[in-house]
C-alpha positions as CSV (number, residue, x, y, z in Angstrom):
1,X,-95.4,-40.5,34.3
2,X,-97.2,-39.6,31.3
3,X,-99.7,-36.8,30.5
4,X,-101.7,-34.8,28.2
5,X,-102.3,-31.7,28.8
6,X,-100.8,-29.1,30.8
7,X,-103.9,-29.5,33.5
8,X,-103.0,-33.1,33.5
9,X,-99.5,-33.0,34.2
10,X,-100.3,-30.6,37.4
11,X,-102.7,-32.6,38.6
12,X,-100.3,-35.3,38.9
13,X,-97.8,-33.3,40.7
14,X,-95.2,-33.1,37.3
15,X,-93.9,-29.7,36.9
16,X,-93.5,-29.6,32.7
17,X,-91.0,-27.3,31.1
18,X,-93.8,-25.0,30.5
19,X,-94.8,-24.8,33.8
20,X,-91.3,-23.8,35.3
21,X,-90.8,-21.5,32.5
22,X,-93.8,-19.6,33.7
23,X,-93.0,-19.6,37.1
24,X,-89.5,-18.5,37.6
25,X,-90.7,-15.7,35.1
26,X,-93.6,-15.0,37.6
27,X,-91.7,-15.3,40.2
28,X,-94.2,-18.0,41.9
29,X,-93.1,-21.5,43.4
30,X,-93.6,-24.6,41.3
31,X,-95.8,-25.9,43.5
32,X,-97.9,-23.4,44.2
33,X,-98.3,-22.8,40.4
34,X,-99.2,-26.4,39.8
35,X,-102.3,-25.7,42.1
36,X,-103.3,-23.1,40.1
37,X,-103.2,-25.2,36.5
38,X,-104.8,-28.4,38.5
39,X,-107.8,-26.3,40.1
40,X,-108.0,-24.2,36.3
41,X,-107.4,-20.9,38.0
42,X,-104.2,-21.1,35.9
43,X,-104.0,-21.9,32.0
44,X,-100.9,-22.3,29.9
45,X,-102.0,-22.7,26.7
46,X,-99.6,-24.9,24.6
47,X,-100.3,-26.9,21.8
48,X,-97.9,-29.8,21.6
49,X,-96.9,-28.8,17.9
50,X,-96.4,-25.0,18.9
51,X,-92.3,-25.8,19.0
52,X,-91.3,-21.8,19.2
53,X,-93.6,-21.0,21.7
54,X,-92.5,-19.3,24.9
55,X,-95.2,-20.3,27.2
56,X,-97.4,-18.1,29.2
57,X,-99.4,-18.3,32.3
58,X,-102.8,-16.6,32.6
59,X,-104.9,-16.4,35.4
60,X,-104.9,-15.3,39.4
61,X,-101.9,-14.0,40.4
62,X,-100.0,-14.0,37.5
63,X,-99.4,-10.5,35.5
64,X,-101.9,-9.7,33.0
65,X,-101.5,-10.6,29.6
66,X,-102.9,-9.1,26.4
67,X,-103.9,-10.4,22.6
68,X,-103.3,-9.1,19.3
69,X,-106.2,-9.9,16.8
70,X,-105.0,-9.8,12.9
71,X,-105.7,-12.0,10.0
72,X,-106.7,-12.0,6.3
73,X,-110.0,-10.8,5.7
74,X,-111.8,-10.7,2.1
75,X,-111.5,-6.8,1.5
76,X,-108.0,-6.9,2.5
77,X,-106.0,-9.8,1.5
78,X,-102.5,-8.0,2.3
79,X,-100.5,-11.6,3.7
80,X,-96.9,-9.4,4.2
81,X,-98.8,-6.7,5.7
82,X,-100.5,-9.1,8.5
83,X,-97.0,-10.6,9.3
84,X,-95.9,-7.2,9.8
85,X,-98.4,-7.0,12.2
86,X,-97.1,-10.3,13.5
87,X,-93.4,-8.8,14.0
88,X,-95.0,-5.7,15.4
89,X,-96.6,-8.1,18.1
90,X,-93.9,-9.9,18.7
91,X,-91.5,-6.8,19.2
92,X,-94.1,-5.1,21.9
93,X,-94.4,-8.2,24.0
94,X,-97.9,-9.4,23.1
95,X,-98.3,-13.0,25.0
96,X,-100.9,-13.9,22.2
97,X,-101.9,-13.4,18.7
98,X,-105.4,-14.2,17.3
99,X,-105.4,-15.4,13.8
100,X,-108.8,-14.1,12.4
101,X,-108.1,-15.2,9.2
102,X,-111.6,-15.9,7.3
103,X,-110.2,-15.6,3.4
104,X,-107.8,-16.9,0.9
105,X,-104.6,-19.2,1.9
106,X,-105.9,-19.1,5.8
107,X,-103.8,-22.3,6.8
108,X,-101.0,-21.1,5.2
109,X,-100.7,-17.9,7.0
110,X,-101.4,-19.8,10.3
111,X,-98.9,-22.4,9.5
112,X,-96.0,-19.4,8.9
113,X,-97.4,-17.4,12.1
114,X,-96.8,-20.9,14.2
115,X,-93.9,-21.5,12.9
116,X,-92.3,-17.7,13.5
117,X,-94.3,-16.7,16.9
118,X,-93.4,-17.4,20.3
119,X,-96.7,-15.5,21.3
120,X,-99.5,-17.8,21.9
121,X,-101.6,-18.2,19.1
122,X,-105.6,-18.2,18.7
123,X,-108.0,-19.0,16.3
124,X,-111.7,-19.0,15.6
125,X,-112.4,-22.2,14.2
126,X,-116.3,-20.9,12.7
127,X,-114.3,-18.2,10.7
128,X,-112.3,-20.6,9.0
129,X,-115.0,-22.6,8.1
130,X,-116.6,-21.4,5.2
131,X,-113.4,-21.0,3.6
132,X,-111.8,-24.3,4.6
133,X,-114.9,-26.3,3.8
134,X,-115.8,-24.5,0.6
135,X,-119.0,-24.4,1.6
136,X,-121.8,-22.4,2.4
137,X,-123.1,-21.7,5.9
138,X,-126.7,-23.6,5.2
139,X,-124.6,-26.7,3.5
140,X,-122.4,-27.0,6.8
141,X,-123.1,-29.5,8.3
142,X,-122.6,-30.1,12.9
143,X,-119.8,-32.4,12.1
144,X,-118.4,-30.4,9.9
145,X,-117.3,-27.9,12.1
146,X,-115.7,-29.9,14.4
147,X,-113.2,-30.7,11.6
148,X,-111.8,-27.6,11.6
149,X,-111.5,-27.4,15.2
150,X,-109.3,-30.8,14.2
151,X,-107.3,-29.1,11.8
152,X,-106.5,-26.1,13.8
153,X,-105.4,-28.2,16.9
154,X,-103.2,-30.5,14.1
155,X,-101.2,-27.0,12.9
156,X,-100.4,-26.3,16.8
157,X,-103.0,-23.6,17.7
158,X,-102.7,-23.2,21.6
159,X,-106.0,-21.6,22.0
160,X,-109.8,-21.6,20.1
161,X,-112.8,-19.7,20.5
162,X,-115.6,-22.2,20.3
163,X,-119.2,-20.4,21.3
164,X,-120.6,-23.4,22.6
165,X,-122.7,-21.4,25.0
166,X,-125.5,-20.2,22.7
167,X,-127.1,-22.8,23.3
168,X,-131.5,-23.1,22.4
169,X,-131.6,-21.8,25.8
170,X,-129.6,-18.9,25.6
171,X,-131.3,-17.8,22.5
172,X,-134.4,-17.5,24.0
173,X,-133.4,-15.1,26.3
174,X,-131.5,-13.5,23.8
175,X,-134.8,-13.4,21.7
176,X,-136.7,-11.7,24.7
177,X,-134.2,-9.3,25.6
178,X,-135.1,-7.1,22.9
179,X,-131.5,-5.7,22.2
180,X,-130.5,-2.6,20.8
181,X,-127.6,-4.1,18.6
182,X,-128.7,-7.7,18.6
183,X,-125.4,-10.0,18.3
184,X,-122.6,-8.4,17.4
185,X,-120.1,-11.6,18.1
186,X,-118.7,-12.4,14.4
187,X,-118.5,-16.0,15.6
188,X,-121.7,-15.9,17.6
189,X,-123.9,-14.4,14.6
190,X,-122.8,-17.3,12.3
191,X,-123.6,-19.7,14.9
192,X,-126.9,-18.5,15.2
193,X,-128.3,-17.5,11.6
194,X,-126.7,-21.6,11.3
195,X,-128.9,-22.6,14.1
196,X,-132.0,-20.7,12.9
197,X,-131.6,-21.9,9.2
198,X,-131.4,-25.4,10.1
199,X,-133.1,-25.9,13.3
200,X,-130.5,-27.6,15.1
201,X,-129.0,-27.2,18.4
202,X,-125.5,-25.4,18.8
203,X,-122.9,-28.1,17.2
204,X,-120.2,-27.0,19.3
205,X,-122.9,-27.7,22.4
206,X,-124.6,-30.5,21.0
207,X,-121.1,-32.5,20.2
208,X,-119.0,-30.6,23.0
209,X,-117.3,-34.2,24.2
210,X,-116.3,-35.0,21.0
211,X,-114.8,-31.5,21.3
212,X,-113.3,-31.7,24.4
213,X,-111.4,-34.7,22.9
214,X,-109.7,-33.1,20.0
215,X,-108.8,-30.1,22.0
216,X,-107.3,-33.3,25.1
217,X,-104.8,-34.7,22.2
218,X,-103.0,-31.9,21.5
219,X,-103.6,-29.8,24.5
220,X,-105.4,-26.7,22.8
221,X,-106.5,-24.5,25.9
222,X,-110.8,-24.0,24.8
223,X,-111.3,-20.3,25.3
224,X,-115.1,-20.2,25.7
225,X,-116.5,-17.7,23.1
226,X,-119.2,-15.0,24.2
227,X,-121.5,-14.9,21.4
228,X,-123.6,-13.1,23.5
229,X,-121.6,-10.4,24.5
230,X,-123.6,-6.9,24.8
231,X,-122.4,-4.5,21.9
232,X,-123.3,-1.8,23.2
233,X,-124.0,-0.3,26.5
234,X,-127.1,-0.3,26.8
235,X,-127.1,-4.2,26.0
236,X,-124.8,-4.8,28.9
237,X,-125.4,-7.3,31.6
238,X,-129.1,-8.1,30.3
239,X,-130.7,-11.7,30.5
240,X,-128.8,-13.2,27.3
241,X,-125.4,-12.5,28.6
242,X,-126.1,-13.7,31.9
243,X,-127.8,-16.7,30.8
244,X,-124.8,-17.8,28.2
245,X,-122.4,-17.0,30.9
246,X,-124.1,-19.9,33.6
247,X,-123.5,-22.2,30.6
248,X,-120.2,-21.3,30.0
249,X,-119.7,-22.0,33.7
250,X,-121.1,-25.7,33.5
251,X,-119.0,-26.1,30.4
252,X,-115.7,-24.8,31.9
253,X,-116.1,-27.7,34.6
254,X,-117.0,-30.4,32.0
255,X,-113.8,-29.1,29.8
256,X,-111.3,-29.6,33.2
257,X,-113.0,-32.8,34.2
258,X,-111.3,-33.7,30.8
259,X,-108.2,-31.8,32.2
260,X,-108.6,-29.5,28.9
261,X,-107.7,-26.1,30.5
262,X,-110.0,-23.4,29.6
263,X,-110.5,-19.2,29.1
264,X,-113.7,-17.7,29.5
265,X,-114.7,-14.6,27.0
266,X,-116.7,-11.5,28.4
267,X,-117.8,-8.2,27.2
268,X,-117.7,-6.1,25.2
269,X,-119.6,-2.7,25.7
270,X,-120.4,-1.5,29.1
271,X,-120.8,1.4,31.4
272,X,-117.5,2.0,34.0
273,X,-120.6,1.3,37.1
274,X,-120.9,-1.9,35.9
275,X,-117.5,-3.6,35.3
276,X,-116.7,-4.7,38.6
277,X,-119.5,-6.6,39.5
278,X,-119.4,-8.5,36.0
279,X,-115.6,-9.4,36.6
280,X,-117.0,-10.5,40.3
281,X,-120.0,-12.2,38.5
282,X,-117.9,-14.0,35.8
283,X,-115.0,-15.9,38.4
284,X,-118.1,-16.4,40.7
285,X,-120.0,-18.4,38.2
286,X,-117.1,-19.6,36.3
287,X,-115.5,-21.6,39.2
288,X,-112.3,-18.7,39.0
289,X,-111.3,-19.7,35.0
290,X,-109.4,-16.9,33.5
291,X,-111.5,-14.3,32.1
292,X,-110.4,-13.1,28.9
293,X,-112.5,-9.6,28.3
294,X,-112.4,-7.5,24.7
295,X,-112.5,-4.1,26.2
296,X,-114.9,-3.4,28.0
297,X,-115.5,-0.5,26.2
298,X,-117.2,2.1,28.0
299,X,-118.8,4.8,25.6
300,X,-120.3,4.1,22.3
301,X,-119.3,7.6,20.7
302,X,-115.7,7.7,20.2
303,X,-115.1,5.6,16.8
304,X,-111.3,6.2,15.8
305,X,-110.9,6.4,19.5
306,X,-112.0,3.0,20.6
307,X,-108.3,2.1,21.9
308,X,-108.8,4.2,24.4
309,X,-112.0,3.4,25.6
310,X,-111.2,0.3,25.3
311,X,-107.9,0.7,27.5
312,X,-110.1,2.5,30.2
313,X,-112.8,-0.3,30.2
314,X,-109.7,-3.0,29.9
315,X,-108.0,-1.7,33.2
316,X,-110.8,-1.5,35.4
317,X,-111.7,-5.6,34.1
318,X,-108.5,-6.5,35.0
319,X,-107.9,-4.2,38.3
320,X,-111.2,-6.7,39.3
321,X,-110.4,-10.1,38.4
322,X,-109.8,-10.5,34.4
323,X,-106.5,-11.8,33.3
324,X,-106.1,-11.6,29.8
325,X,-107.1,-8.2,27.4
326,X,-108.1,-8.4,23.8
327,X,-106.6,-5.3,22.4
328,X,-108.9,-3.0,20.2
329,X,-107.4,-0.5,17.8
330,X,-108.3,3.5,16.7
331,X,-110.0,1.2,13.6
332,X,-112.7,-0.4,15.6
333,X,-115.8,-0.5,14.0
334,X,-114.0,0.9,11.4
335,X,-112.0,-0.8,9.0
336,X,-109.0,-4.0,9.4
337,X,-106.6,-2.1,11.1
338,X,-102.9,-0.9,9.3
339,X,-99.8,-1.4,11.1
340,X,-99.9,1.9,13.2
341,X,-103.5,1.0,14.2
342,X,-101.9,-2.1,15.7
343,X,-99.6,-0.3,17.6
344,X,-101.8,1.8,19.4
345,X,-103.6,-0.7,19.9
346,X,-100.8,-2.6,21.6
347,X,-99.7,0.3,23.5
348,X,-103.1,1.2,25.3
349,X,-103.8,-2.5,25.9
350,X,-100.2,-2.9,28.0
351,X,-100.9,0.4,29.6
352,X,-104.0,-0.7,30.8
353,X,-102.5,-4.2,31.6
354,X,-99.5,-2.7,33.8
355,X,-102.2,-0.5,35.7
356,X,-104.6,-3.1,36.8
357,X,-101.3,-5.8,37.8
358,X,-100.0,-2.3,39.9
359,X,-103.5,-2.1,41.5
360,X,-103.8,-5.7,41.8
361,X,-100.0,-5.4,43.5
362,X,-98.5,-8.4,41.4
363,X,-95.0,-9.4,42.5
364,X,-92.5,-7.1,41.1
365,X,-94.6,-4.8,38.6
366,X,-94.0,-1.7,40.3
367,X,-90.1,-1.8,40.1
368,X,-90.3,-0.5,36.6
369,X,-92.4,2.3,37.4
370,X,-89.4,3.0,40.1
371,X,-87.1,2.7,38.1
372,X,-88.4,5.1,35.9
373,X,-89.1,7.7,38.3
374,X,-85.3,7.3,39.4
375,X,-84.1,7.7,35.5
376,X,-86.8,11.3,35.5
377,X,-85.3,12.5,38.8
378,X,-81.8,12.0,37.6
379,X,-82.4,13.4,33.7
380,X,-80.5,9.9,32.3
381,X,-82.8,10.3,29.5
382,X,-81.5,7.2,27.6
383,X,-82.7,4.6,30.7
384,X,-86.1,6.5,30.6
385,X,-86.4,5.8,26.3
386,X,-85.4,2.1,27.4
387,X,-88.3,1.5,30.4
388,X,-90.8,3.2,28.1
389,X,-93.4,0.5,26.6
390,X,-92.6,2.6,23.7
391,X,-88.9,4.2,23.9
392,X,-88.9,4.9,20.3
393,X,-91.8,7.4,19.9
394,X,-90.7,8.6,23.5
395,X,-87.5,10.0,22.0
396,X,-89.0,11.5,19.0
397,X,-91.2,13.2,21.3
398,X,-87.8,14.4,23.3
399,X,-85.8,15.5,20.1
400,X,-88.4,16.7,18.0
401,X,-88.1,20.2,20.2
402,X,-84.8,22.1,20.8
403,X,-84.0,22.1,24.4
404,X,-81.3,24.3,25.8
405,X,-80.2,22.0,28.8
406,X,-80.2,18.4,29.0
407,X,-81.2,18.3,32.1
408,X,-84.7,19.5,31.1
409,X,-87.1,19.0,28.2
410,X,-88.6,22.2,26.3
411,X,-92.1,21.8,28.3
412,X,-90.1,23.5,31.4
413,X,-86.7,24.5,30.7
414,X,-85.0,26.1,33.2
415,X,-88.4,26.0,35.4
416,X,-88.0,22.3,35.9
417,X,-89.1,21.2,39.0
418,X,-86.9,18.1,39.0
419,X,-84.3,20.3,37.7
420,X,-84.7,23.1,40.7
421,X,-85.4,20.8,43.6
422,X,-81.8,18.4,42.7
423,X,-80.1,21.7,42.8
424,X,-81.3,23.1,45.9
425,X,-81.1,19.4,48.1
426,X,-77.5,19.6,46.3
427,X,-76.8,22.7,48.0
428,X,-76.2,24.8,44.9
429,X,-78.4,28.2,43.9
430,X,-81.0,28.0,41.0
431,X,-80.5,30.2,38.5
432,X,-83.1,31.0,35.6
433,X,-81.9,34.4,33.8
434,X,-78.2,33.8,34.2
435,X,-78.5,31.0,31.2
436,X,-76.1,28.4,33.9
């Protein structure tokens, strides 16, 4: 029986390799996993020219997965450095990369990225477009666009961005909504000032079939840009967010009536109070889609910091329904972010990731955090360096003070409470001054 797309195949009762891959590793029957892609509460994005991908699911009931954005940008046009990144990515874990690439020899990197990455990869077509068109914004023209959506989808992307919900409609309430930062959506603010200059409707709206079809050939997942997205706190959940989001909701059930599996985007900024109901709000109006949120980030006042806030924001999301974190970096807001930027980046993103799936009570994610806790209680030091998310700075933390016994570190010493209570249930006397 033939097929498509990976929302095709399920809906026709054929478990691809894909699909199995993703459920042994979920530990989730076939057949209940096919539901999931067929309905769209699942997505596993693969482009049918992404040959060393290892395929991912994302969506309810799986484990939450987290992105990596990186790319060559105009003040930093560093192409081994951004593959460094790439390996860095890779070597954490990160189910998906974002290729952000909007300068210089863009499908070139993306071609090598492909090629290396079993991550998922993302682009955002709009970014690319300038560059690959070698034109202007005001000399782009609505079809225009959509042949870099085509290109992408030909070099084996398995996910795009496309802001197809700003549409005339949601820029009217944008307009009325008086924001405090306006549109801070890269992809969202060239779709507009395009929009505005020319007087035309949304191109990714207007021609969204013709869309839709590209994306059906090759089986590139649509991840439904926010170009509304609140920037700031105080922008959060206001009438131009809301608005895009009920388009995005009609759009996500026009994309799976073409059995093109979709991700929806969402915020952003916004208060702790108010992240639950969104993520409530979001599968509500969405029909369930996987939400794929960039933060949220709940303070505005801790530039160089923003991995955390971010983290906080991202774990609360996905404790309520998202399924998929955008990681942000210490450099957000910033500058592009170096290599150690990326990692911490990475780091706080699977932190908050493994929290929410542990609140959430996925299948098997607390055995790690047992497994830890039994390496702690019995001091085997080298199985708690290898459970880390990262062992490496774990142990430098460990060595970099001199510790008399190894069955303590120098925070407690002798003191240990770990230490005191395995001697004691053991039968044997604790002893501080004697130096035993």
């Amino acid at each position: 029986m033939k097929y498509k797309t990976q929302m095709e195949a399920a809906k026709k009762g054929i478990a691809t390799k894909e699909l199995q891959t993703v459920a042994r590793e979920e530990n989730i029957s076939q057949d209940e996993l096919m539901r999931l892609v067929a309905s769209g509460q699942v997505a596993i994005p693969a482009n049918i020219y992404h040959k060393s991908l290892h395929p991912y699911g994302i969506g309810s009931g799986l484990r939450t997965k987290i992105n990596v954005n990186l790319g060559i940008s105009g003040d930093c046009k560093d192409y081994e450095g951004e593959m460094e990144k790439v390996n860095l990515a890779i070597k954490f874990g990160a189910e998906a990369i974002m290729d952000l690439s909007n300068y210089g020899k863009t499908r070139e990197f993306r071609k090598k990225l492909i090629d290396c990455s079993p991550a998922m990869i993302g682009t955002v077509p709009i970014y690319d477009a300038v560059g690959y068109l070698e034109k202007d914004l005001l000399d782009i023209t609505a079809k225009d666009f959509l042949k870099v959506v085509l290109s992408h989808a030909q070099e084996g992307v398995d996910f795009m961005t496309i802001h197809a919900g700003i549409n005339r409609k949601a820029v009217e309430a944008f307009k009325r909504s008086e924001r405090l930062t306006n549109i801070v959506s890269r992809g969202g603010s060239l779709l507009f000032a395009w929009m505005e200059m020319t007087g035309n409707e949304n191109p990714f709206y207007e021609y969204y079939d013709e869309v839709l079809d590209i994306l059906n050939e090759y089986d590139v997942t649509i991840s439904l840009g926010d170009a509304l997205r609140p920037g700031s706190i105080n922008d959060s959940t206001d009438a131009g967010q809301i608005t895009e989001l009920i388009e995005l909701g009609d759009l996500t059930k026009r994309a799976w009536q073409r059995d093109v599996q979709v991700l929806v985007e969402g915020p952003g900024h916004m208060a702790m109070d108010e992240i639950a109901a969104n993520m409530k709000l979001q599968k509500r109006l969405c029909h369930n889609a996987p939400f794929y949120v960039l933060g949220p980030l709940v303070t505005d006042i801790a530039p160089g910091y923003d991995h955390i806030t971010s983290a906080i924001g991202g774990a609360i999301a996905a404790a309520n329904g998202a399924d998929f974190l955008c990681y942000v970096t210490p450099a957000e807001h910033l500058r592009l972010p170096d290599l150690s930027d990326v990692k911490e980046g990475i780091v706080a993103s699977k932190i908050a990731a493994h929290a929410a799936d542990i609140a959430k009570n996925i299948k098997g994610c607390r055995d790690i955090d047992n497994q830890m806790s039994n390496a702690r209680r019995s001091f085997d030091w080298d199985t708690m360096f290898e459970l880390a998310i990262d062992g490496e700075k774990a142990k430098d933390y460990y060595e970099s003070v001199p510790h008399t016994d190894k069955h303590s570190c120098s925070m407690c010493g002798k003191m240990c409470a770990m230490r005191t209570m395995n001697r004691i249930l053991n039968g044997d006397t604790v002893e501080i001054l004697s130096g035993k």
